[in-house]
C-alpha positions in Angstrom: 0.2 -2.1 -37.3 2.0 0.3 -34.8 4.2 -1.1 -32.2 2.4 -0.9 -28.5 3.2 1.1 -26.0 3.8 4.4 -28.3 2.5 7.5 -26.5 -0.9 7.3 -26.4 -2.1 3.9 -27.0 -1.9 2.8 -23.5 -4.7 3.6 -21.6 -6.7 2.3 -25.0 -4.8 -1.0 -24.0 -5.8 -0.9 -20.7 -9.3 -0.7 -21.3 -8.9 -3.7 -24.3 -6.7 -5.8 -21.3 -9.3 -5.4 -18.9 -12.0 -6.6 -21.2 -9.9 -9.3 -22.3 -8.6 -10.8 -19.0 -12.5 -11.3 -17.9 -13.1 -13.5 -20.2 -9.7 -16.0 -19.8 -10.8 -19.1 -17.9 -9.1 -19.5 -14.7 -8.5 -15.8 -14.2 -10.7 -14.3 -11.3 -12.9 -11.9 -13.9 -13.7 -9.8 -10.8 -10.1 -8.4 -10.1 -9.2 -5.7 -11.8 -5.3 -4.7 -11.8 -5.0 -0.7 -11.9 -3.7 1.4 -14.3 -0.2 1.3 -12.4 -0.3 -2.5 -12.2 -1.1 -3.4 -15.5 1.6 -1.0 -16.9 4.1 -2.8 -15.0 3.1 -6.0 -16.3 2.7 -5.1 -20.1 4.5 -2.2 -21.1 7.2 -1.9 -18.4 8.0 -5.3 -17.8 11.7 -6.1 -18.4 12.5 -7.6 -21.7 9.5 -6.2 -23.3 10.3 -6.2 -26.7 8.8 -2.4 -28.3 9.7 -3.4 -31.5 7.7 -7.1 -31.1 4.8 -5.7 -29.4 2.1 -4.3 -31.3 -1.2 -2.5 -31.5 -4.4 -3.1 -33.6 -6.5 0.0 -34.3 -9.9 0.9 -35.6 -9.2 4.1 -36.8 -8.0 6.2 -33.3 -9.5 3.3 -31.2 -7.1 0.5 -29.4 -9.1 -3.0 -30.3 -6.0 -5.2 -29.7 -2.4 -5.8 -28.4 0.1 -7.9 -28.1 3.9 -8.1 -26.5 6.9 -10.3 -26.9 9.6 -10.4 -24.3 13.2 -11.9 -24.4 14.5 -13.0 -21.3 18.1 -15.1 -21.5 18.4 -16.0 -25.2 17.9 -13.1 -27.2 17.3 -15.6 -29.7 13.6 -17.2 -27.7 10.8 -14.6 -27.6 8.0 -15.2 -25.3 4.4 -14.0 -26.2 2.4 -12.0 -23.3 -1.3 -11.6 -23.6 -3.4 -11.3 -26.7 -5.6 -8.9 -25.4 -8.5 -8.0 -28.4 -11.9 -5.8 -27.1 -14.8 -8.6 -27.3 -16.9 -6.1 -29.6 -13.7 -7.2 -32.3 -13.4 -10.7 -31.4 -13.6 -13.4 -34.4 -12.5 -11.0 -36.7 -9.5 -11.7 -37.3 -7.6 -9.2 -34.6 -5.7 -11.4 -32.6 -4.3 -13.7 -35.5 -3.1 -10.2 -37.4 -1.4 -9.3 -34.6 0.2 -12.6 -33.9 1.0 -12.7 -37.5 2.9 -9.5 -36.7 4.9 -10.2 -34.1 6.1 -13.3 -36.4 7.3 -11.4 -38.8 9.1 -8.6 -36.7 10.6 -11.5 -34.9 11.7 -13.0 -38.0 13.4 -9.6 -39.0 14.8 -9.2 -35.2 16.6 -12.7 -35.8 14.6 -14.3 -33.1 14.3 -17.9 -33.9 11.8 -19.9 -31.6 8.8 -17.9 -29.8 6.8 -19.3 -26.8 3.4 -18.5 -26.2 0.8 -20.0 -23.5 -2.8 -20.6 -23.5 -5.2 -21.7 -20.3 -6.6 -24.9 -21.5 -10.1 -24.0 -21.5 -9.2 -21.1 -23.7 -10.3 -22.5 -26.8 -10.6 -19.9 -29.0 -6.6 -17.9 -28.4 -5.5 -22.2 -28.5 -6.9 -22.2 -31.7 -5.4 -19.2 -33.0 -1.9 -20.9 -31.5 -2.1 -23.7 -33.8 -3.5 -22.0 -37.0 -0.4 -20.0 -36.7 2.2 -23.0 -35.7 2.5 -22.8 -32.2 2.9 -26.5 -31.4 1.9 -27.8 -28.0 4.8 -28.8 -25.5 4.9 -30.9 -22.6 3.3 -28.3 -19.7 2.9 -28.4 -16.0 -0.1 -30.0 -14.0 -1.9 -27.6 -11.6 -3.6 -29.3 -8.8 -6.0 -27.4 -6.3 -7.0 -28.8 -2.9 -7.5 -27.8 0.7 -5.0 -26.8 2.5 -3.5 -29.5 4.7 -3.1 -29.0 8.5 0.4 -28.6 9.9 
């Protein structure tokens, strides 16, 4: 599996991240970052990892990707989105690629990774746990009108 963000692959991963963050509950499926934006958040975002981050491909086409980052502890990776296209979904994309990054982080000497899931996100959560994620106290988001000053 090639590492992401090698010339080339990226707007491939664009496309796969678009299609990918419509369908993550609580994400508003109607925004769509640009090129520019989404670069900044998953290939030029500080601490990205090159050698953590990786790219599924069906022959020349981009189905998946996935990025750790290290920020602080160079031991404690952190898992950005698992982005795979929806045509490749249940097949088995996004748990190769996680499987991936585990073992490049094993062989990078990082020792605890950190990954996130929106609740209602069944299917990545699922993947999570197959894998050995465990779940870990979170934060509670509450919504509401905002009050008058």
């Amino acid at each position: 599996m090639p590492e992401a963000g090698n010339s080339g692959f990226e707007p491939g991963m664009y496309e796969v991240g678009l299609d990918a963050t419509r369908d993550i509950p609580g994400l508003d499926a109607s925004h769509a970052p640009t090129y520019e934006q989404w670069r900044a958040t998953e290939v030029d975002r500080p601490g990205r990892r090159k050698d953590l981050s990786f790219v599924a491909l069906a022959g020349a086409e981009v189905i998946g990707y996935a990025s750790l980052h290290v920020f602080g502890d160079p031991a404690v990776a952190h898992s950005s989105l698992t982005a795979v296209s929806r045509h490749w979904r249940n097949k088995g994309v996004a748990t190769a690629i996680k499987r991936a990054q585990i073992d490049a982080a094993r062989r990078a000497g990082i020792v605890r990774l950190l990954t996130e899931s929106e609740e209602r996100n069944a299917p990545m959560r699922r993947v999570n746990e197959k894998l050995g994620y465990l779940p870990a106290p979170g934060i509670v988001v509450l919504q509401g009108p905002v009050a008058p000053v």
